[in-house]
N, C-alpha and C positions, 0 to 999 in steps of 0.2 A: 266425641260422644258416639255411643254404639244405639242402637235397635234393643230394647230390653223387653222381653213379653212380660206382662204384669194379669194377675187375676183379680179384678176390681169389686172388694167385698162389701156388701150390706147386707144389715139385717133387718126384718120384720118378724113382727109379734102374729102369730097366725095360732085361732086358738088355745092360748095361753102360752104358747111356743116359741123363742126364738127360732126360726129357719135361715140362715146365710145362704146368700145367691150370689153366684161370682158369673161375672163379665167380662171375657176375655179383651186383652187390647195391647197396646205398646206404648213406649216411653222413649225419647232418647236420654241417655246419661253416662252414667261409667258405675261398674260394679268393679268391687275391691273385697278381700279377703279382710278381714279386719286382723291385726298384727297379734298373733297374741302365741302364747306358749301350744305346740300343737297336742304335747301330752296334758297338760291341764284339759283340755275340752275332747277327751279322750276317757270316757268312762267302761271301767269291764262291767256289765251290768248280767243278773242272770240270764238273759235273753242275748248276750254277746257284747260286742264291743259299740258305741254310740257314739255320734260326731254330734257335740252339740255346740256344730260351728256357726260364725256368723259372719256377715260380708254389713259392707257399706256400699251405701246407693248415692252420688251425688246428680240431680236433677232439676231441672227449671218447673219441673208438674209437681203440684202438690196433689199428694198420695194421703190415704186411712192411713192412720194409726190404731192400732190396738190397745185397748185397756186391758188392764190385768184386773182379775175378775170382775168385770163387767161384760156387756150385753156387745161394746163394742168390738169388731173385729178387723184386724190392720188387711191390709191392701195383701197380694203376695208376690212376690219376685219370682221369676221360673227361669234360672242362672245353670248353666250348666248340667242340665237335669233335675235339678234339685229346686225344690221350694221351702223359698224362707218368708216369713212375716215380716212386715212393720212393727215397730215395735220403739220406735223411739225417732225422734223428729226435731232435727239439728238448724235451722235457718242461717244462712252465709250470706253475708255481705260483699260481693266482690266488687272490683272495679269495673271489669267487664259488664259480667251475668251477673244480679242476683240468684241464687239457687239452693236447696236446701239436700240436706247432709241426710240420710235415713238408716236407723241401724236395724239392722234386718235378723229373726235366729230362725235357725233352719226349724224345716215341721217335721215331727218323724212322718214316717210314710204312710206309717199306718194311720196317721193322723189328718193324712191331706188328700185322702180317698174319699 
């Protein structure tokens, strides 16, 4: 397992508002590219070319998940410069460790400012 920085997200209702607050912190685990075709997640969009790549998180800490359109907002990974979401939440039974599997999709940039 490595040092992985994690941006730890909630939200509150502040007049009539969702506002997300992130907490910075660390995790140990292991981060993985998730296998997949690299032109498929390769879009030319008119704003240029987009990676809408995604990695996997294996970890013994349980992490936010994000709901898709809901209030909720997943946890973030900050993996090689880049930040990816929670975004789905795998549980593994090992012999060893238990520990859970996280499938993470990167945020655009202009989205994680």
């Amino acid at each position: 397992p490595i040092q992985i920085d994690i941006l730890g997200r909630s939200t509150s209702l502040v007049r009539g508002e969702y506002v997300v607050t992130e907490t910075p912190g660390t995790i140990l685990g292991s981060v993985q590219p998730l296998p997949n075709k690299a032109d498929k997640d390769m879009k030319d969009l008119p704003t240029g070319r987009v990676d809408f790549g995604r990695v996997r998180v294996y970890t013994s800490s349980r992490l936010n998940v994000g709901v898709e359109g809901g209030a909720g907002v997943g946890d973030i990974i900050v993996w090689e410069g880049h930040r990816y979401e929670i975004v789905k939440e795998i549980p593994y039974q090992m012999r060893i460790q238990p520990c859970y599997k996280y499938i993470c999709q990167l945020v655009p940039a202009e989205a994680g400012t």
